[in-house]
C-alpha atoms as a printed R data frame, in Angstrom:
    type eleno elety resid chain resno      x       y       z
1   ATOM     1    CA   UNK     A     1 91.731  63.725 139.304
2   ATOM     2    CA   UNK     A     2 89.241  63.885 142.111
3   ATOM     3    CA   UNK     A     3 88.056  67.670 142.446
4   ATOM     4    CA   UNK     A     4 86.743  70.155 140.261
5   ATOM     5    CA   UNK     A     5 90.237  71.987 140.424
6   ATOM     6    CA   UNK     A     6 92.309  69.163 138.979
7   ATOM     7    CA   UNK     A     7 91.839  70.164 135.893
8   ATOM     8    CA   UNK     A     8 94.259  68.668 132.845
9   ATOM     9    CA   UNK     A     9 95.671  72.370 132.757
10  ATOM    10    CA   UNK     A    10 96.954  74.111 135.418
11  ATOM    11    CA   UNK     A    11 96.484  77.265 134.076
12  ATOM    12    CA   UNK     A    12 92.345  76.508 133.847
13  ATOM    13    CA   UNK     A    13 92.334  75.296 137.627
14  ATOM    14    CA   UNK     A    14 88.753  75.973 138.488
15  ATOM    15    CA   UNK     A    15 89.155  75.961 142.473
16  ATOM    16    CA   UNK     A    16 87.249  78.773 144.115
17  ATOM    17    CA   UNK     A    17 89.916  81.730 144.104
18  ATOM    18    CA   UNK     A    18 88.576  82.816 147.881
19  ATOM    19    CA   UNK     A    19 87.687  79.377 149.463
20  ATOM    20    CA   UNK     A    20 87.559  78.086 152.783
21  ATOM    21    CA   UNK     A    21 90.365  76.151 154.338
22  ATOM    22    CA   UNK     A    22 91.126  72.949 152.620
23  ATOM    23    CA   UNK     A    23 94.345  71.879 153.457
24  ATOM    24    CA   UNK     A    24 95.352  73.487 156.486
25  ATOM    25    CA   UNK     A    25 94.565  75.767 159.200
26  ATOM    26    CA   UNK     A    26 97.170  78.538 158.203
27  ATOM    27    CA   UNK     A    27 95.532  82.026 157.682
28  ATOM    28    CA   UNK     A    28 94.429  82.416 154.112
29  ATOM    29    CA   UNK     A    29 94.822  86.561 153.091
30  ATOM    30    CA   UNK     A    30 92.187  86.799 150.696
31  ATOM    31    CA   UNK     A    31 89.402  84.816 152.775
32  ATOM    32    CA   UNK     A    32 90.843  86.545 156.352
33  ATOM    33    CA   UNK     A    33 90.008  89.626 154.166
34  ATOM    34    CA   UNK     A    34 86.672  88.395 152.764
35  ATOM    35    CA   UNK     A    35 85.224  87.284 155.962
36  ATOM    36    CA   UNK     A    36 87.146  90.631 157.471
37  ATOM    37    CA   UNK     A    37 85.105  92.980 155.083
38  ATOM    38    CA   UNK     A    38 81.836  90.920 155.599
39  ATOM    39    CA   UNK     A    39 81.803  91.455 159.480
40  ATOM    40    CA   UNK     A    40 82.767  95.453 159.564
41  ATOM    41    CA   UNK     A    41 79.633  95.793 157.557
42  ATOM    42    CA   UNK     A    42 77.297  93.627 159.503
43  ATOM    43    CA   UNK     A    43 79.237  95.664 162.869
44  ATOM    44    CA   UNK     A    44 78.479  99.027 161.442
45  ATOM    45    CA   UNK     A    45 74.962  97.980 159.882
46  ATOM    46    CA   UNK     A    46 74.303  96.908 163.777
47  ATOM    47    CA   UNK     A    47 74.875 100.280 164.741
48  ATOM    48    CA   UNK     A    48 73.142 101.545 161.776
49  ATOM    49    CA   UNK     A    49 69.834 100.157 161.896
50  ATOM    50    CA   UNK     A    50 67.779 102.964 160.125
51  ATOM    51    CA   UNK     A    51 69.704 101.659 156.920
52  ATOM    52    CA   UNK     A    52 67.351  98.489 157.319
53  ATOM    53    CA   UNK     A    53 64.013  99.967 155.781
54  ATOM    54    CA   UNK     A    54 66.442 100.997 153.182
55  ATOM    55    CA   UNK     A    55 67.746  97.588 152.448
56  ATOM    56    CA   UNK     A    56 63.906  96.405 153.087
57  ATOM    57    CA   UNK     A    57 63.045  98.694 150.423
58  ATOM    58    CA   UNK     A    58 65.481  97.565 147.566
59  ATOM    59    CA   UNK     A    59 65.559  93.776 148.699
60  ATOM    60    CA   UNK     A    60 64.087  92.217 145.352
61  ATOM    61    CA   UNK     A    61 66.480  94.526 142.981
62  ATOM    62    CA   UNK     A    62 69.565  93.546 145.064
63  ATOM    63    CA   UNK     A    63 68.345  89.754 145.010
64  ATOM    64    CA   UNK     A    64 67.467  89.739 141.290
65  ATOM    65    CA   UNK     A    65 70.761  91.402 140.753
66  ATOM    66    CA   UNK     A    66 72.686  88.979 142.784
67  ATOM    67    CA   UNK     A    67 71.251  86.047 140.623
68  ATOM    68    CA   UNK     A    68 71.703  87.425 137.341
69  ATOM    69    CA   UNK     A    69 75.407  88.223 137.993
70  ATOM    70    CA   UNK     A    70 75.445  84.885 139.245
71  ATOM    71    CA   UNK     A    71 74.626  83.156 135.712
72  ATOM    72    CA   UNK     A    72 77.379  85.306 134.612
73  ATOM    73    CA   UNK     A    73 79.796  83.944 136.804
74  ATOM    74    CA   UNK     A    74 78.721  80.377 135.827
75  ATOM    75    CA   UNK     A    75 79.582  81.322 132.415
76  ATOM    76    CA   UNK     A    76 83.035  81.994 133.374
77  ATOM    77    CA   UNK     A    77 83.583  79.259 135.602
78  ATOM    78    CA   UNK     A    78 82.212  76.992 132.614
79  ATOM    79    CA   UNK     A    79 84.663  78.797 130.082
80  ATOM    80    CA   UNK     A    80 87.516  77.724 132.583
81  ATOM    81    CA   UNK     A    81 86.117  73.857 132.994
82  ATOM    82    CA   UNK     A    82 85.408  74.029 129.432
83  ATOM    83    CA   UNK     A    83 89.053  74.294 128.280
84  ATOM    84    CA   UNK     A    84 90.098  74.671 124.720
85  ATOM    85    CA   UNK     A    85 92.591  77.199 123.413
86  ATOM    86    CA   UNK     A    86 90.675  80.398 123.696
87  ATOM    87    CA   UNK     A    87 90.402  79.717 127.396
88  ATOM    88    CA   UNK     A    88 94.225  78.687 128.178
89  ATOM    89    CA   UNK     A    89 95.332  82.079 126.181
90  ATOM    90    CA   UNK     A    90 92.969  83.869 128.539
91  ATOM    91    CA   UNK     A    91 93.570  81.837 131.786
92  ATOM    92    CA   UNK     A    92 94.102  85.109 134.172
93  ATOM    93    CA   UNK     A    93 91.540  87.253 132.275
94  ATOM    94    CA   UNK     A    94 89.090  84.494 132.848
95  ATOM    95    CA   UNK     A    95 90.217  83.961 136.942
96  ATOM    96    CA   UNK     A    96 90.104  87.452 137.964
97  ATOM    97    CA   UNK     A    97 86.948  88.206 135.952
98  ATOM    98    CA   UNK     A    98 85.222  85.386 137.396
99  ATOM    99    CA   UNK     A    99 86.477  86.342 141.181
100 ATOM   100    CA   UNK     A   100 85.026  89.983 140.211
101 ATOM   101    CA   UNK     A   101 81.720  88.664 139.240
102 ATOM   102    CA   UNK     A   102 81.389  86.954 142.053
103 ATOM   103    CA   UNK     A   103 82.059  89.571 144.195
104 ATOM   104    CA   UNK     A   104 79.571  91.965 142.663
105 ATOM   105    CA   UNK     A   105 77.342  88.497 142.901
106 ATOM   106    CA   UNK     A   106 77.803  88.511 146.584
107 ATOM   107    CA   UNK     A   107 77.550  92.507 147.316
108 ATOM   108    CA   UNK     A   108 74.679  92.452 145.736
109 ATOM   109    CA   UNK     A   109 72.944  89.237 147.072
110 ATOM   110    CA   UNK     A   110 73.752  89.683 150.668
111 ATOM   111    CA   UNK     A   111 72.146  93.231 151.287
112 ATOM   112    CA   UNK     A   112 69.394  91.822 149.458
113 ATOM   113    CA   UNK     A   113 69.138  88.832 151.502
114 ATOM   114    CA   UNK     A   114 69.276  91.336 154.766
115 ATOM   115    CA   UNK     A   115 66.161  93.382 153.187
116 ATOM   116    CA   UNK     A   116 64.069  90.475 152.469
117 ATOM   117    CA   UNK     A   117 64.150  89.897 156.429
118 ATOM   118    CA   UNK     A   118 63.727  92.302 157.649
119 ATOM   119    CA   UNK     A   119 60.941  93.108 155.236
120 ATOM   120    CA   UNK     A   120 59.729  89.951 155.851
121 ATOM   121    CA   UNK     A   121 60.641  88.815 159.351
122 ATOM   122    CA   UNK     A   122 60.939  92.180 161.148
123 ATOM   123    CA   UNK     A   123 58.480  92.494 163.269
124 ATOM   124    CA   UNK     A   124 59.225  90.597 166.458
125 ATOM   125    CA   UNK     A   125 58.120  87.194 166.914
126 ATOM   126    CA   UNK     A   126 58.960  84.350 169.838
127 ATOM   127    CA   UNK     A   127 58.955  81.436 166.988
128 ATOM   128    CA   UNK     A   128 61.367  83.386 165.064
129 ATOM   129    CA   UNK     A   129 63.696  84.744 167.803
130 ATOM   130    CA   UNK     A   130 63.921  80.666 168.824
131 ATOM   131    CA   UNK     A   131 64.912  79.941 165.532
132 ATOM   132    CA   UNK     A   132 66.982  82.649 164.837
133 ATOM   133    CA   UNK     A   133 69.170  81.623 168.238
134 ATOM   134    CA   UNK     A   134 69.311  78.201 167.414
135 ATOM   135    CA   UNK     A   135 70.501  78.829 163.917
136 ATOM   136    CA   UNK     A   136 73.153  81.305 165.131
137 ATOM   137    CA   UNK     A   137 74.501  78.377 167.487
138 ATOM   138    CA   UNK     A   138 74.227  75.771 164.749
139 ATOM   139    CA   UNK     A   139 76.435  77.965 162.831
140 ATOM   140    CA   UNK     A   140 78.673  78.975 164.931
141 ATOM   141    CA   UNK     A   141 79.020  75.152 166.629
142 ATOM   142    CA   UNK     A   142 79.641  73.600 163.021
143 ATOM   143    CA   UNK     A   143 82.644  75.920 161.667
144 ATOM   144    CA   UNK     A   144 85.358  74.710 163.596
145 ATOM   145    CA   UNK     A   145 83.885  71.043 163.324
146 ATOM   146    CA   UNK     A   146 83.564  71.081 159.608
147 ATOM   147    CA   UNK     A   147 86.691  73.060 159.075
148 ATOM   148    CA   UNK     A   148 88.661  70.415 160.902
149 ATOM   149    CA   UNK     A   149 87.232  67.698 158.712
150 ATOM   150    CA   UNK     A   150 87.810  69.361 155.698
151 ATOM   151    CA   UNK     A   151 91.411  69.231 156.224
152 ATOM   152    CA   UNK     A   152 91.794  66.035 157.432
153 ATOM   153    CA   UNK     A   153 89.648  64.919 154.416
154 ATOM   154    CA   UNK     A   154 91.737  66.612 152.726
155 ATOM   155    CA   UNK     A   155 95.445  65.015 153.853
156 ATOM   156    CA   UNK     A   156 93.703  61.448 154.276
157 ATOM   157    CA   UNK     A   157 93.713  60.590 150.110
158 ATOM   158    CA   UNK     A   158 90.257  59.280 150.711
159 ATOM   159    CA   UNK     A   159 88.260  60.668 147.152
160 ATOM   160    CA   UNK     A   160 85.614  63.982 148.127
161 ATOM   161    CA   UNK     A   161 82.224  62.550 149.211
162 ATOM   162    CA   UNK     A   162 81.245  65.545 151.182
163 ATOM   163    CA   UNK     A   163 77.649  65.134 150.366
164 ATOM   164    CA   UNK     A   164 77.429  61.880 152.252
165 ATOM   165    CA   UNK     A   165 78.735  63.704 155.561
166 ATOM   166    CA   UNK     A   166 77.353  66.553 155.711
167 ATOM   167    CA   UNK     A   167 73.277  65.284 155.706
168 ATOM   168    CA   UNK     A   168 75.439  63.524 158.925
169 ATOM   169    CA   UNK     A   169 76.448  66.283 160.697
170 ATOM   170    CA   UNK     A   170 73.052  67.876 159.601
171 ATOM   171    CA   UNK     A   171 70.748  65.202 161.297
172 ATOM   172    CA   UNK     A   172 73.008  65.322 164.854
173 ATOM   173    CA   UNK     A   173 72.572  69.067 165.152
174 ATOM   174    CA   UNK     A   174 68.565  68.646 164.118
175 ATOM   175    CA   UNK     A   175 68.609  66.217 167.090
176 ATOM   176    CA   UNK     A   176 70.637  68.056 169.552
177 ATOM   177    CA   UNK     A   177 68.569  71.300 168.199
178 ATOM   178    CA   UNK     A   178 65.504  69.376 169.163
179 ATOM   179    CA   UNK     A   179 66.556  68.176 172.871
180 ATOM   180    CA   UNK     A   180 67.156  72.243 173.356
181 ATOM   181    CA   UNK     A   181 71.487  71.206 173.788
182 ATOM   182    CA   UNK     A   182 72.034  74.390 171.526
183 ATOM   183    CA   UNK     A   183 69.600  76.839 172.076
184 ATOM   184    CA   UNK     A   184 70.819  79.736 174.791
185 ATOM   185    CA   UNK     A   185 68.457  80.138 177.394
């Protein structure tokens, strides 16, 4: 038993049900679809943008919404770690229904998130457009990096200690942030 979804009942596995990949690079539906859904909005919201002083306008009801849907879904996802009998004769009501809180969680949360920038952040600034391109290269240079060591962590049998390198990969990327490797010019 070394992760959170080994649980003593199959049935109560507590794995995210949309996850990253763990185990290998073979498409995933449900995260391909995610991730899909996820960039056709930010696409069209691009070529949308007088929806953002809408979204600036409702950012702290979609944020506060996003959080407390979030508690809910931690109540579900403790039911399932919690065991017992009420949970194993409920197994799939308590999977799906935590998978659809978490959805509303993130549908709500994420427009939020957009309206607090650009509330926030959107009038234009040199200090933020730095940051903002260095971020966007950070993130984009550390998928495929972290994603390959996630599955060979994975296949190696060595036990999950993600938090010791990940603060790693962290400080490199500060560093090479710093010395301007991954900022576009």
């Amino acid at each position: 038993m070394d992760g959170a979804g080994d649980h003593a009942d199959p049935a109560l596995d507590v794995r995210p049900d949309i996850d990253t990949p763990d185990r290998s690079f073979a498409w995933h539906l449900p995260v391909l679809a995610l991730y899909g859904l996820y960039f056709a909005i930010g696409w069209s919201l691009h070529g949308a943008r007088d929806l953002f002083p809408i979204l600036a306008s409702r950012w702290a009801r979609q944020l506060v919404g996003g959080l407390a849907v979030s508690f809910v879904s931690v109540i579900g996802v403790g039911l399932r770690l919690e065991g017992g009998p009420w949970a194993l004769a409920n197994a799939q009501a308590l999977r799906w229904g935590s998978a659809f809180i978490i959805s509303v969680a993130m549908a709500s949360s994420v427009p939020g998130w957009i309206g607090a920038f650009v509330r926030f952040c959107g009038t234009p600034s040199a200090t933020m457009r730095y940051l903002s391109d260095a971020s966007y290269w950070i993130y984009v240079l550390h998928l495929p990096v972290m994603t390959a060591l996630q599955v060979w962590w994975a296949g190696s049998g060595l036990p999950c200690q993600r938090f010791l390198l990940d603060p790693l990969l962290e400080q490199q990327a500060h560093r090479s942030l710093r010395h301007g490797e991954c900022v576009a010019r």
